[in-house]
N, C-alpha and C positions, 0 to 999 in steps of 0.2 A: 504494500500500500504506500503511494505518495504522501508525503507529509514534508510540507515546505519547510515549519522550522529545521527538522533532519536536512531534508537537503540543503541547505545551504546555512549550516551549523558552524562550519569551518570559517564565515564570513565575522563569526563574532570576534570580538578583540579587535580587529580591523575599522568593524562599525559597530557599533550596540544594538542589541536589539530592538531597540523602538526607530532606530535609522533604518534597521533591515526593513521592518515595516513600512517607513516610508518609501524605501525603493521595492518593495511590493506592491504599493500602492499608485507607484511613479507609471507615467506613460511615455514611453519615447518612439520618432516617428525616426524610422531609419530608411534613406534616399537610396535604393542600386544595394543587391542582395550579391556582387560578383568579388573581386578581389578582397577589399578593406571590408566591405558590405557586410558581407558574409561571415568575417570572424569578429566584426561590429558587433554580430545578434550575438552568435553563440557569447563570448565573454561578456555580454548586457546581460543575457538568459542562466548564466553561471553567477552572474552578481545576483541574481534574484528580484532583476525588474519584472513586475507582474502584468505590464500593460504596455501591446505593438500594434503600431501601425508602420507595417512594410511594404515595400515595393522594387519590382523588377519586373523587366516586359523581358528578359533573355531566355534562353536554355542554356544549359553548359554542353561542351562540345571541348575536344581535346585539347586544344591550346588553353585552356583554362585548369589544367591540370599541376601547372604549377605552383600556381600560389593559391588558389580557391578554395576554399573550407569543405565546400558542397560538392569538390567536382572530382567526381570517379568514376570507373567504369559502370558501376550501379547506376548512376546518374544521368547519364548521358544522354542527351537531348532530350530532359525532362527539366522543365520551367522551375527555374533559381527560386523564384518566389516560393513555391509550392515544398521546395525541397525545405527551405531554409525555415520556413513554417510548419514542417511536421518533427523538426531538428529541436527545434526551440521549443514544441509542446513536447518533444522525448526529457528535453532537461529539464520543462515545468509543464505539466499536464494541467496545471488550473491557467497558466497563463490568457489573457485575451489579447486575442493578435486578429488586426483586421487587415488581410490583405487585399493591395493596389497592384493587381497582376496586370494589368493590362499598362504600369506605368504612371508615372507623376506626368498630367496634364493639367490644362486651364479650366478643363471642367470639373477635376479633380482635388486641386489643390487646398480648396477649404474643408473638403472632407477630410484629406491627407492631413491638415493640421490641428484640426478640431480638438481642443480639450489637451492637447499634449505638451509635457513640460521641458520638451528639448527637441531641436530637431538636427539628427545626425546623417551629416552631407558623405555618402558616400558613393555618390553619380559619375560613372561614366567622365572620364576629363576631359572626354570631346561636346557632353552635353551642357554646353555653356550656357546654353539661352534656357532653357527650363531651371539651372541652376538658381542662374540670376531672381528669377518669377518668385523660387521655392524663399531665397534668400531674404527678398525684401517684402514676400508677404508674413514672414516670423519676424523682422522688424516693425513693421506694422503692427502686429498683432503680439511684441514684446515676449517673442520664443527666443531664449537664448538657443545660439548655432553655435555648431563644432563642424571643422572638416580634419583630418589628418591625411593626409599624403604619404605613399610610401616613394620617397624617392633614395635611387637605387638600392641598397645596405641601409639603410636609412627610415628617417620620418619626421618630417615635418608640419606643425599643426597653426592653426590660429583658432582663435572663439569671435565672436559675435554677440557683445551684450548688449541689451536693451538700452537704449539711451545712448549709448555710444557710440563708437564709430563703425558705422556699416559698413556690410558687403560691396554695395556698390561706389562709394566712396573710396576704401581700401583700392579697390581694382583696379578702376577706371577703366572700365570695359570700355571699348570702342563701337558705336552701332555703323552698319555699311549706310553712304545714303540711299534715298529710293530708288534714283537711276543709275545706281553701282553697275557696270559691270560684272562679270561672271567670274572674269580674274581679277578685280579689283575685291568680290567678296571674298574670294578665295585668299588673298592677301590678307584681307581684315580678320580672318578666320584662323589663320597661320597666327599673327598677330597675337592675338587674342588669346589663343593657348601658350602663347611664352608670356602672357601679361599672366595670364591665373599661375602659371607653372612659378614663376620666381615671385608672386605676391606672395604664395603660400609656402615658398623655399628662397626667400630672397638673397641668402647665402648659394646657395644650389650647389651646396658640397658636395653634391654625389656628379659634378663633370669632370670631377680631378679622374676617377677612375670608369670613365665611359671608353671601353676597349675598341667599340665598333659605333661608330657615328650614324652609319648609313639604318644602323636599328632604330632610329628615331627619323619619324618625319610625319607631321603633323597635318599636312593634307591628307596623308593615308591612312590618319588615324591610327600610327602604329607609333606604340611606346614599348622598351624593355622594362619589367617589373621583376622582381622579385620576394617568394614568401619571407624571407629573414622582414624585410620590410615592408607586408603586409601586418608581421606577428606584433613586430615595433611601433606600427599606426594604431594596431588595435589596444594595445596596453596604453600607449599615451592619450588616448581618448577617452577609452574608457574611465581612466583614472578620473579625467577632467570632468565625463558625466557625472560619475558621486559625486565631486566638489559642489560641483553647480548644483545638483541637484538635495542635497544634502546642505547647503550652505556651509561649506567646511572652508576654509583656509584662502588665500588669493587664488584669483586664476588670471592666469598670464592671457589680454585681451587686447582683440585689433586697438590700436594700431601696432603693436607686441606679437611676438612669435616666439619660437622657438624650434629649432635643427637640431635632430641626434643623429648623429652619423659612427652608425658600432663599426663599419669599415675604417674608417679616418681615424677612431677612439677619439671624435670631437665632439663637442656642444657648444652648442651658438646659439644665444639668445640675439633675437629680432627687435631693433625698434624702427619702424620707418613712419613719421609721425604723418605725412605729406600720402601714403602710400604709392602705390606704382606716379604716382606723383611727382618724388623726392627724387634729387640727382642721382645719389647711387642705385634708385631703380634703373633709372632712366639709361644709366648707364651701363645698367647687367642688361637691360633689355638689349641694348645694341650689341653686349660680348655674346649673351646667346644665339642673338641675330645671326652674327659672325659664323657662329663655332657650330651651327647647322647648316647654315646656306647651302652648302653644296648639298646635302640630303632632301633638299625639297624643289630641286629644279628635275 
């Protein structure tokens, strides 16, 4: 027989019981069930958050076999979403999880945020325009956000609290105008993924050891990933959801970051108060510029 305080007994010391309670009681909405997504739930559903709402429109398929929680030969072309919500009712059978399989949309998104006390960005880093939507409807609606990043050996994170400085402020996404060209979007769109990439890695310590350049190129939507820094995104985030959630201790918040790099044995705390703004952005944007160009012609 399930029985939540046993299961998640080991949590005590850590947090006290009437905290466990709280994160029982807690709701979190988690964006993209794939790389980070996916060991996002499992260690949210191993803290003993009682209350998801998830989402993913994918299936897993072989190339996701490297860093993906959910993704093995059992699995295989069977819908992330689906998997990763009978994963998280195997570690809490009382849990409520309402899944968004078909995907975070515009007809979706109030449902997707309804009632829930964090929302955890782990979308796809080509899906920048939904990101944005999800972003600054939890600032509106005073949802503290988290995203973590696995880059390369690595992870790097930033939050989003209420009142302070937002997502799209931090970024400064770029929109295409209306009569953009085809390669003028496509440009904008290049752009834009090295603007989100070094906002949320504005050191982007993981270029010292990128072996093969031509594995990265951002029109084709191909990034190298790694589980070591999948496992690293999920432990730093997760941490930062108890804080928030819990009201425990500081948490390090835009305009603030933070880079662990266990290849480098570095840590780099982030302040970029201007964000993709501030000169030394301005100026990694153009080194990244640089040190890709040739992979996306």
């Amino acid at each position: 027989m399930f029985n939540y305080e046993e299961a998640f007994s080991r949590n005590i010391g850590w947090v006290t019981k009437k905290e466990q309670q709280q994160l029982r009681n807690s709701k979190v909405a988690i964006g993209g069930l794939g790389g980070v997504g996916g060991d996002h739930a499992i260690v949210l559903a191993r803290l003993g958050i009682g209350n998801f709402h998830i989402s993913d429109l994918d299936d897993y398929d072989v190339a996701n076999f490297n860093r993906q929680a959910g993704a093995n030969m059992s699995t295989l072309g069977q819908p992330k979403a689906a998997v990763m919500e009978k994963t998280i009712r195997g570690i809490n059978p009382e849990a409520n999880i309402k899944n968004f399989d078909s995907g975070i949309n515009e007809g979706n998104i109030e449902a997707f945020l309804e009632g829930v006390d964090i929302y955890v960005d782990s979308l796809d880093i080509f899906a920048l325009e939904i990101r944005r939507k999800v972003f600054r409807r939890c600032y509106e609606k005073g949802i503290p956000t988290i995203t973590a990043a696995p880059m390369g050996m690595g992870t790097a994170f930033l939050v989003f609290m209420p009142g302070k400085m937002s997502f799209d402020e931090y970024f400064s996404i770029v929109d295409a105008a209306a009569n953009a060209s085809d390669d003028e979007r496509a440009q904008i769109f290049n752009d834009n993924i090295i603007r989100f990439v070094i906002g949320v890695s504005p050191s982007v310590q993981q270029r010292h050891y990128l072996v093969d350049k031509s594995s990265v190129n951002f029109l084709k939507k191909k990034v190298p990933s790694t589980c070591m820094g999948i496992s690293l995104a999920a432990g730093t985030l997760c941490t930062n959801v108890l804080k928030i959630l819990l009201k425990r201790g500081k948490v390090i918040h835009a305009p603030h970051g933070m880079h662990f790099d266990a290849y480098r044995n570095n840590l780099i705390k982030t302040w970029r108060p201007w964000g993709n703004r501030s000169w030394l952005q301005r100026f990694m944007f153009w080194r990244v510029k640089q040190l890709l160009k040739a992979t996306t012609n």
